[in-house]
Biotite code that builds the C-alpha atoms (Angstrom):
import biotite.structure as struc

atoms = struc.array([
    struc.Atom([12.331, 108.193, 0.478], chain_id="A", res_id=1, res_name="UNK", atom_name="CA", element="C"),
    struc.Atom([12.679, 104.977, -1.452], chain_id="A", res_id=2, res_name="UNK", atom_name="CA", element="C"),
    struc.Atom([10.243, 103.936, -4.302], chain_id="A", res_id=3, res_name="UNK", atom_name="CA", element="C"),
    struc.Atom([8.146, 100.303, -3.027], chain_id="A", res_id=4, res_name="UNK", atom_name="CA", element="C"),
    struc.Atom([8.526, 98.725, -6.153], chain_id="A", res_id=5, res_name="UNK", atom_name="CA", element="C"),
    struc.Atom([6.034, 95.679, -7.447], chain_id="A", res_id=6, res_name="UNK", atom_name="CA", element="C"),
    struc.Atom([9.619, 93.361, -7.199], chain_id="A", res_id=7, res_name="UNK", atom_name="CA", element="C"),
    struc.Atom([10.009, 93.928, -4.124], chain_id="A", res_id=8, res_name="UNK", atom_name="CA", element="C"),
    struc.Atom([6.656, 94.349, -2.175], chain_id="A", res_id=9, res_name="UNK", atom_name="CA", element="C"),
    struc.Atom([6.067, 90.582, -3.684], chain_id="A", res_id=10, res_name="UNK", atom_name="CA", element="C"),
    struc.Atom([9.573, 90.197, -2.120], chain_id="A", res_id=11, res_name="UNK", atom_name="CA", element="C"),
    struc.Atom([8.814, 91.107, 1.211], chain_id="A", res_id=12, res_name="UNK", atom_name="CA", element="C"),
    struc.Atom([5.090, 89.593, 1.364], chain_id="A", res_id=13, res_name="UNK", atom_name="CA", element="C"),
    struc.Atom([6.248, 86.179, 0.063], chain_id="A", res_id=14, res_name="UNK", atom_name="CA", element="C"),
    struc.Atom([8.946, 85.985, 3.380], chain_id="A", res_id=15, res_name="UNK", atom_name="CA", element="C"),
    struc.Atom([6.358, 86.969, 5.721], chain_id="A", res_id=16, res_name="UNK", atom_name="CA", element="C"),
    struc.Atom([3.877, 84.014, 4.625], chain_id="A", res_id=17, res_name="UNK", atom_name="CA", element="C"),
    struc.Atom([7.050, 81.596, 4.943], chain_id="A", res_id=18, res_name="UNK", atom_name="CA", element="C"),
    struc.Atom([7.748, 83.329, 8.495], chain_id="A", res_id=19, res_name="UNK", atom_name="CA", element="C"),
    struc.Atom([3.989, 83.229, 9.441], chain_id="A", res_id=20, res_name="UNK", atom_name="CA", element="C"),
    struc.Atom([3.391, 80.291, 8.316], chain_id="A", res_id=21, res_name="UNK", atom_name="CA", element="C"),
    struc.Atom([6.091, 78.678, 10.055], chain_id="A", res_id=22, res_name="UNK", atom_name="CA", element="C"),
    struc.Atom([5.279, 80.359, 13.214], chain_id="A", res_id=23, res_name="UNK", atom_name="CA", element="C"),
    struc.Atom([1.952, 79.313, 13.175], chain_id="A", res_id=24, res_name="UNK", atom_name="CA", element="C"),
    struc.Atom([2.520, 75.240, 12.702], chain_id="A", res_id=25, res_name="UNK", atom_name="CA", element="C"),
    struc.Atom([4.965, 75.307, 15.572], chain_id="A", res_id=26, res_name="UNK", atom_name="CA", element="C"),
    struc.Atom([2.729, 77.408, 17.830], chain_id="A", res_id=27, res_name="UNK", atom_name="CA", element="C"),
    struc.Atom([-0.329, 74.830, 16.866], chain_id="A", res_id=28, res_name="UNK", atom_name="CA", element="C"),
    struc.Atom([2.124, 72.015, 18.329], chain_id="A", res_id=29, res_name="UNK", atom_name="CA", element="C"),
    struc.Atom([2.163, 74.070, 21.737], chain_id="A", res_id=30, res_name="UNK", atom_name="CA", element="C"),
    struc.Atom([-0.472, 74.045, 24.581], chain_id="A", res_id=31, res_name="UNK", atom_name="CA", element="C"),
    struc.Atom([-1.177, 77.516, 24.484], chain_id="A", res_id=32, res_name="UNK", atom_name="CA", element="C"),
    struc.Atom([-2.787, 80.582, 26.360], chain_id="A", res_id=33, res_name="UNK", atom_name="CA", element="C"),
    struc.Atom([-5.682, 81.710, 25.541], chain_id="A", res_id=34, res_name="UNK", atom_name="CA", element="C"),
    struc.Atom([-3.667, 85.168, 23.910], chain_id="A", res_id=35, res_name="UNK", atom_name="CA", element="C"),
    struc.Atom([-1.263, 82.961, 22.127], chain_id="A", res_id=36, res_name="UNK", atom_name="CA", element="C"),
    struc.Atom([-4.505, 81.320, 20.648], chain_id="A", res_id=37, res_name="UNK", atom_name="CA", element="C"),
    struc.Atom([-5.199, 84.544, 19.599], chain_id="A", res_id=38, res_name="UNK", atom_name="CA", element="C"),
    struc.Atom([-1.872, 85.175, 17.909], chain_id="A", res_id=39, res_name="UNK", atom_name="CA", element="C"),
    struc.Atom([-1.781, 82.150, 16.364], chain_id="A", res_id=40, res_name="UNK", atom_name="CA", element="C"),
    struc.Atom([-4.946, 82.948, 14.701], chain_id="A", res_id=41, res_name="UNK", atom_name="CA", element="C"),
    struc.Atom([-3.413, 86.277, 13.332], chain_id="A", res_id=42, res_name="UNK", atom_name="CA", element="C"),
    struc.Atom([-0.842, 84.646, 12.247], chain_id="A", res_id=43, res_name="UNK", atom_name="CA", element="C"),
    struc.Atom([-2.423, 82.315, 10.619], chain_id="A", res_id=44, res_name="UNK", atom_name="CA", element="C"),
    struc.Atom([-4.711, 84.429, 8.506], chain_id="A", res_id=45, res_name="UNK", atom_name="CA", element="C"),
    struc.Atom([-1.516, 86.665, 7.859], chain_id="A", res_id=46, res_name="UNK", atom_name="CA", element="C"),
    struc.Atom([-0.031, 83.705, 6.111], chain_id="A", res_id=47, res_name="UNK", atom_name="CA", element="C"),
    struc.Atom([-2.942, 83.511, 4.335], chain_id="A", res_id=48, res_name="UNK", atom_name="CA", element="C"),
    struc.Atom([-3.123, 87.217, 2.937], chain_id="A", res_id=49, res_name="UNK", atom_name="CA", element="C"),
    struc.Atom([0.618, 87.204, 1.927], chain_id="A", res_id=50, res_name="UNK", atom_name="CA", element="C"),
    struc.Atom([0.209, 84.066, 0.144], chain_id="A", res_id=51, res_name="UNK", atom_name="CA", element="C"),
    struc.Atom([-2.547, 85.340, -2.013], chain_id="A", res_id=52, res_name="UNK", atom_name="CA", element="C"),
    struc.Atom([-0.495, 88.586, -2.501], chain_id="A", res_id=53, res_name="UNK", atom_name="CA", element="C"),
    struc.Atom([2.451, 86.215, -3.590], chain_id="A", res_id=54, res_name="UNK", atom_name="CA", element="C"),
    struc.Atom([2.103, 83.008, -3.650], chain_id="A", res_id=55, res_name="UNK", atom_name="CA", element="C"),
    struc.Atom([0.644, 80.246, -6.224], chain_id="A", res_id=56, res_name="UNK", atom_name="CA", element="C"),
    struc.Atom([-2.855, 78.818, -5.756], chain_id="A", res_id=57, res_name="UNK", atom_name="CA", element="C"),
    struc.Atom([-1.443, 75.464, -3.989], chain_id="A", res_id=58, res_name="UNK", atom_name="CA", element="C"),
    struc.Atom([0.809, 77.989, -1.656], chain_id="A", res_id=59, res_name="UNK", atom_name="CA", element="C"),
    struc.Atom([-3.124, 79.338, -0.541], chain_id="A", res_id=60, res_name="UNK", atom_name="CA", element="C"),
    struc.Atom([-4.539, 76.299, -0.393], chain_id="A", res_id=61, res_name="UNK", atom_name="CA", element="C"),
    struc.Atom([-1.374, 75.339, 1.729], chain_id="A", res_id=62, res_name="UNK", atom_name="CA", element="C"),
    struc.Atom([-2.134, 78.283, 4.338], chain_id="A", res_id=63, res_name="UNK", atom_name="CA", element="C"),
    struc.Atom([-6.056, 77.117, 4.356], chain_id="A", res_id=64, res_name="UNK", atom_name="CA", element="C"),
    struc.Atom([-4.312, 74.117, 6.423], chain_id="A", res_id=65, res_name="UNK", atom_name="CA", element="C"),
    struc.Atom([-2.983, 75.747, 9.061], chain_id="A", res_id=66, res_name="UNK", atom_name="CA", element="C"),
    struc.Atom([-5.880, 78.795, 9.296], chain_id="A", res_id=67, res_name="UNK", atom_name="CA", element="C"),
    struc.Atom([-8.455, 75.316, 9.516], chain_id="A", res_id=68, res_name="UNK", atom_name="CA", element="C"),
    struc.Atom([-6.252, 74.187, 12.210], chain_id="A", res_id=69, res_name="UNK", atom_name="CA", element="C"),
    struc.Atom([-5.391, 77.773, 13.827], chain_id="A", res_id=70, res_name="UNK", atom_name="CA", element="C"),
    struc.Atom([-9.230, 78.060, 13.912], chain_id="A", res_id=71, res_name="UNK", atom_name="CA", element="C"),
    struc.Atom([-9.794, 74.703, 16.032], chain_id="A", res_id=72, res_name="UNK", atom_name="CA", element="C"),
    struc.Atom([-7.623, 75.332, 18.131], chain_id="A", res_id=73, res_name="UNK", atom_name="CA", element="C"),
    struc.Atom([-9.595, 78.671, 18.503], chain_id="A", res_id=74, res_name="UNK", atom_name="CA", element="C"),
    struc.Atom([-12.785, 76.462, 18.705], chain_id="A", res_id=75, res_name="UNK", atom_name="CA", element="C"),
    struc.Atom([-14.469, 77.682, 16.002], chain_id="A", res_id=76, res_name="UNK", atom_name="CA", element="C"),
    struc.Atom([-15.274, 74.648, 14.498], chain_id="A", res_id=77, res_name="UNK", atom_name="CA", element="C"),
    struc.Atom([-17.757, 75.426, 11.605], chain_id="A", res_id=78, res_name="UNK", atom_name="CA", element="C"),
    struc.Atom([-15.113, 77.883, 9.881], chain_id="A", res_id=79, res_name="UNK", atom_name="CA", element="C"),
    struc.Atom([-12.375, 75.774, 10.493], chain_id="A", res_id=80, res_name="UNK", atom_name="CA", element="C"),
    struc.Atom([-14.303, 73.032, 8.721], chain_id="A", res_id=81, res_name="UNK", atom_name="CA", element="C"),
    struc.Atom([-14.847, 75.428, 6.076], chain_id="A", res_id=82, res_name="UNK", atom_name="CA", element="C"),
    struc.Atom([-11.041, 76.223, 5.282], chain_id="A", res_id=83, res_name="UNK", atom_name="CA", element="C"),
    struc.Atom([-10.575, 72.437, 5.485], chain_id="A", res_id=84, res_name="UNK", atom_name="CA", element="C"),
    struc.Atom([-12.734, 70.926, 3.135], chain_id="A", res_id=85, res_name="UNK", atom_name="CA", element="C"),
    struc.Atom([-11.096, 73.739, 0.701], chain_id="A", res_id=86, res_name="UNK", atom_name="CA", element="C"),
    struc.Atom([-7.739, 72.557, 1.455], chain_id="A", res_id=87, res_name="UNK", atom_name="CA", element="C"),
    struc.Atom([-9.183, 68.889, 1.685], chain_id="A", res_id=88, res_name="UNK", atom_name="CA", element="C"),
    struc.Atom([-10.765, 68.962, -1.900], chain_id="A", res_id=89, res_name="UNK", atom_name="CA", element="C"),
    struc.Atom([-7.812, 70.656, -3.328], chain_id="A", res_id=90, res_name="UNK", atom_name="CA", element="C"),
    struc.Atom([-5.109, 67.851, -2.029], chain_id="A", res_id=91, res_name="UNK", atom_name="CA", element="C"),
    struc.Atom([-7.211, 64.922, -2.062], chain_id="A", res_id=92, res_name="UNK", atom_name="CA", element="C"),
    struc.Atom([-5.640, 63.177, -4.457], chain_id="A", res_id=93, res_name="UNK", atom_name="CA", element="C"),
    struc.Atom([-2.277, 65.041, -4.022], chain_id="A", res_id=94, res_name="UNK", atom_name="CA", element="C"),
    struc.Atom([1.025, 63.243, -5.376], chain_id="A", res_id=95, res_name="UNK", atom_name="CA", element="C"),
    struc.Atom([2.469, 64.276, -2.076], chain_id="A", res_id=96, res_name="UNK", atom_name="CA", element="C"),
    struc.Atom([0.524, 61.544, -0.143], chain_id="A", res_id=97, res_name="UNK", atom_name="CA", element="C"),
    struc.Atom([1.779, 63.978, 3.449], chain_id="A", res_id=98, res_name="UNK", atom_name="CA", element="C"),
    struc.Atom([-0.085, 66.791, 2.229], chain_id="A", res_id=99, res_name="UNK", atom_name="CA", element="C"),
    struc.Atom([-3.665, 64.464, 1.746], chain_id="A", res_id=100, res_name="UNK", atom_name="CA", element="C"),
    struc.Atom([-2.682, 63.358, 5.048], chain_id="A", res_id=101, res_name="UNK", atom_name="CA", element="C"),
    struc.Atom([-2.629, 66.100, 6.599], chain_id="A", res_id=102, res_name="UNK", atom_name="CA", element="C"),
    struc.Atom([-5.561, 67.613, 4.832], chain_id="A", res_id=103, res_name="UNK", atom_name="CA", element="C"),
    struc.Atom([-7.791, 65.034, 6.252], chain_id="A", res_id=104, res_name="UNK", atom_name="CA", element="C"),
    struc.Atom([-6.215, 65.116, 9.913], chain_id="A", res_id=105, res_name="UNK", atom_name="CA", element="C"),
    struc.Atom([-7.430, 69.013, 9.629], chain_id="A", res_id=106, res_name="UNK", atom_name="CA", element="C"),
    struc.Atom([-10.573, 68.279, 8.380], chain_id="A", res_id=107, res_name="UNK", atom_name="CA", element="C"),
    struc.Atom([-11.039, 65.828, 11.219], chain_id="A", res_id=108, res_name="UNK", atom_name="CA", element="C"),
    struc.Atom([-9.982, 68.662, 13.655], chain_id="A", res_id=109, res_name="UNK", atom_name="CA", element="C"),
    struc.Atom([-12.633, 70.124, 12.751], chain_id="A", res_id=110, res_name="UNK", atom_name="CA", element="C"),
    struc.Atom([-15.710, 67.859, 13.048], chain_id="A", res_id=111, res_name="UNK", atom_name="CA", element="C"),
    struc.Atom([-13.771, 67.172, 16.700], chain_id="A", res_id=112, res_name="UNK", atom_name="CA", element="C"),
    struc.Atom([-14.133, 70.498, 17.657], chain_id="A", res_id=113, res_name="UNK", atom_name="CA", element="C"),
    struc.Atom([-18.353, 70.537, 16.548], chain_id="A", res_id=114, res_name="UNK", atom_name="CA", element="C"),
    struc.Atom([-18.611, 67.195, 17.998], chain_id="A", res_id=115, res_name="UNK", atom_name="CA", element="C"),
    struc.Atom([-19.102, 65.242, 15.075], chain_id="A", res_id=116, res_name="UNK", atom_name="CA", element="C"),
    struc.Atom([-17.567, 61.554, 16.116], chain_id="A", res_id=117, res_name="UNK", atom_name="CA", element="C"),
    struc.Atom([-18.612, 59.824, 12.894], chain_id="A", res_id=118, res_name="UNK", atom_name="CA", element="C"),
    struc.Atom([-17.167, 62.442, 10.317], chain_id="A", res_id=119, res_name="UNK", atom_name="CA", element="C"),
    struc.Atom([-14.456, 62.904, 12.947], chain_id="A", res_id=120, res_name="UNK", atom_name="CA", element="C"),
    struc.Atom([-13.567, 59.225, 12.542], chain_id="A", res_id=121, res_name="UNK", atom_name="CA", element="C"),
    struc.Atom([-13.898, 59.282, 8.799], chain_id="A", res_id=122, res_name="UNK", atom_name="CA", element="C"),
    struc.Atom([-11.359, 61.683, 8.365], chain_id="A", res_id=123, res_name="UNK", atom_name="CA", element="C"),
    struc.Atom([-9.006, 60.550, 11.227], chain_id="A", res_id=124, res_name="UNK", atom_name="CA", element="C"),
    struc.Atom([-9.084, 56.854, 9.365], chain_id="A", res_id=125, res_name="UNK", atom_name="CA", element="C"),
    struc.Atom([-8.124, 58.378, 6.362], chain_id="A", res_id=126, res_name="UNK", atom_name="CA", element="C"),
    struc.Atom([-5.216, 60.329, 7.319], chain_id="A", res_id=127, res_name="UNK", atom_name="CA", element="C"),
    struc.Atom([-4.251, 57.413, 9.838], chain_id="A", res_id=128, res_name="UNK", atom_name="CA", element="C"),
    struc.Atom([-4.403, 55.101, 6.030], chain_id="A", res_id=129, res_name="UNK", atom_name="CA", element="C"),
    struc.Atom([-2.226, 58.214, 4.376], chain_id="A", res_id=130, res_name="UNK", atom_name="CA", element="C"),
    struc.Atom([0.371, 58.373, 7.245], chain_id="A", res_id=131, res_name="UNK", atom_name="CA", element="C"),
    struc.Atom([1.241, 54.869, 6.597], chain_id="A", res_id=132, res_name="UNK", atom_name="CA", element="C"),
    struc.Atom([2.726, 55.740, 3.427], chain_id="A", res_id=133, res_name="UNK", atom_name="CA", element="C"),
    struc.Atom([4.712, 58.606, 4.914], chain_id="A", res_id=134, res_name="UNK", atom_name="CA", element="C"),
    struc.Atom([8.715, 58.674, 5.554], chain_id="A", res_id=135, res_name="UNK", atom_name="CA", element="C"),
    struc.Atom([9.820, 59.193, 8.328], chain_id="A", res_id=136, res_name="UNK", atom_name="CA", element="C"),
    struc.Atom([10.468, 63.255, 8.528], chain_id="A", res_id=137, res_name="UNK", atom_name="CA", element="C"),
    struc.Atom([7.277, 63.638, 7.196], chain_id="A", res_id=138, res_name="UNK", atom_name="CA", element="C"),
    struc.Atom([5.325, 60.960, 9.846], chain_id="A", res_id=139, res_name="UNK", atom_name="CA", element="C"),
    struc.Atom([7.605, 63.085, 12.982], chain_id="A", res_id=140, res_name="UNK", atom_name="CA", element="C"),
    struc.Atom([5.783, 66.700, 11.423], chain_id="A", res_id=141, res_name="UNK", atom_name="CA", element="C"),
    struc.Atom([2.259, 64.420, 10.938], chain_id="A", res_id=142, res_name="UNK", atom_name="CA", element="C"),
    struc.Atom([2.934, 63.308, 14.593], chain_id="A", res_id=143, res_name="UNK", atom_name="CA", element="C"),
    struc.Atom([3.700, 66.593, 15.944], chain_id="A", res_id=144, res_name="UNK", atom_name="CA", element="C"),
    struc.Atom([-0.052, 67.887, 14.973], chain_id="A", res_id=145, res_name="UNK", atom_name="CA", element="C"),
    struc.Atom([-1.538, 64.514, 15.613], chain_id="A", res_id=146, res_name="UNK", atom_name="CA", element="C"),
    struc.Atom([-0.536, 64.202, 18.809], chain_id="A", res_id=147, res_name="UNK", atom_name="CA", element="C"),
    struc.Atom([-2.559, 67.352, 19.697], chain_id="A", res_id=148, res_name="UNK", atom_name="CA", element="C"),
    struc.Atom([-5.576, 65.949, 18.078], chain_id="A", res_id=149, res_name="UNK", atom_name="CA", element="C"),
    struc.Atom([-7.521, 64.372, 20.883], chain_id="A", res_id=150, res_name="UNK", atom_name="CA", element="C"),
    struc.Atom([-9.354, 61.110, 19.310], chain_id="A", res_id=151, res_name="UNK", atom_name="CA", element="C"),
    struc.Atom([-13.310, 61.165, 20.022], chain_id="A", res_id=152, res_name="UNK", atom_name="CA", element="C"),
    struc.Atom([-14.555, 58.171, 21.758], chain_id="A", res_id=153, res_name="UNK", atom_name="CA", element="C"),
])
């Protein structure tokens, strides 16, 4: 039997947090089952553990994104809110204006799903004021979660 070495067990972890990761955003763009919720949710937290096996701090702060989001969708608002505001206070004041973007559309998830319209609002505003400044690949990914995003009125 082959020897795991350290090389390539970091090897192997850092493609399934790319592949999970991945899966996850474009299953969060879907209308989904109630198992795919589930899945999505698994694979969202696996993205999570393989980035902290193998990734840099921003790559886990990344995956708290989409495990905020993976957790809305789940309606389980007060962790997702959790796993935002990480994410949130990490990239506020990101150069990559998408990332604060999205950070804020996430955290805004959130307070949706715990009925918060006010905070809700706050951080929909903001990430509407951040999109502005996106191009245009960027604003189509933005959309894509957006759009699933039900406003509060």
């Amino acid at each position: 039997m082959k020897t795991v070495t350290k090389e390539s067990r970091m090897k192997h972890s850092r493609f399934f947090a790319m592949v999970t990761n991945n899966e996850s955003w474009r299953m969060s763009e879907q209308d989904l089952t109630d198992i795919d919720k589930e899945i999505l949710l698994e694979k969202a937290f696996a993205s999570l553990y393989h980035w902290r096996v193998s990734g840099t701090e921003r790559n886990v702060y990344l995956a708290y994104i989409i495990v905020s989001r993976a957790l809305s969708i789940n309606t389980t608002g007060e962790k997702a809110l959790e796993y935002g505001l990480k994410a949130l206070s990490y990239f506020e004041n990101d150069k990559e204006v998408w990332i604060s973007a999205f950070a804020n559309l996430i955290v805004a998830n959130a307070y949706g799903v715990l009925g918060k319209k006010r905070n809700f609002n706050k951080y929909y505003k903001a990430a509407d004021a951040l999109a502005s400044q996106l191009t245009p690949e960027e604003m189509k990914f933005f959309n894509a979660t957006r759009d699933m995003i039900a406003e509060l009125d």
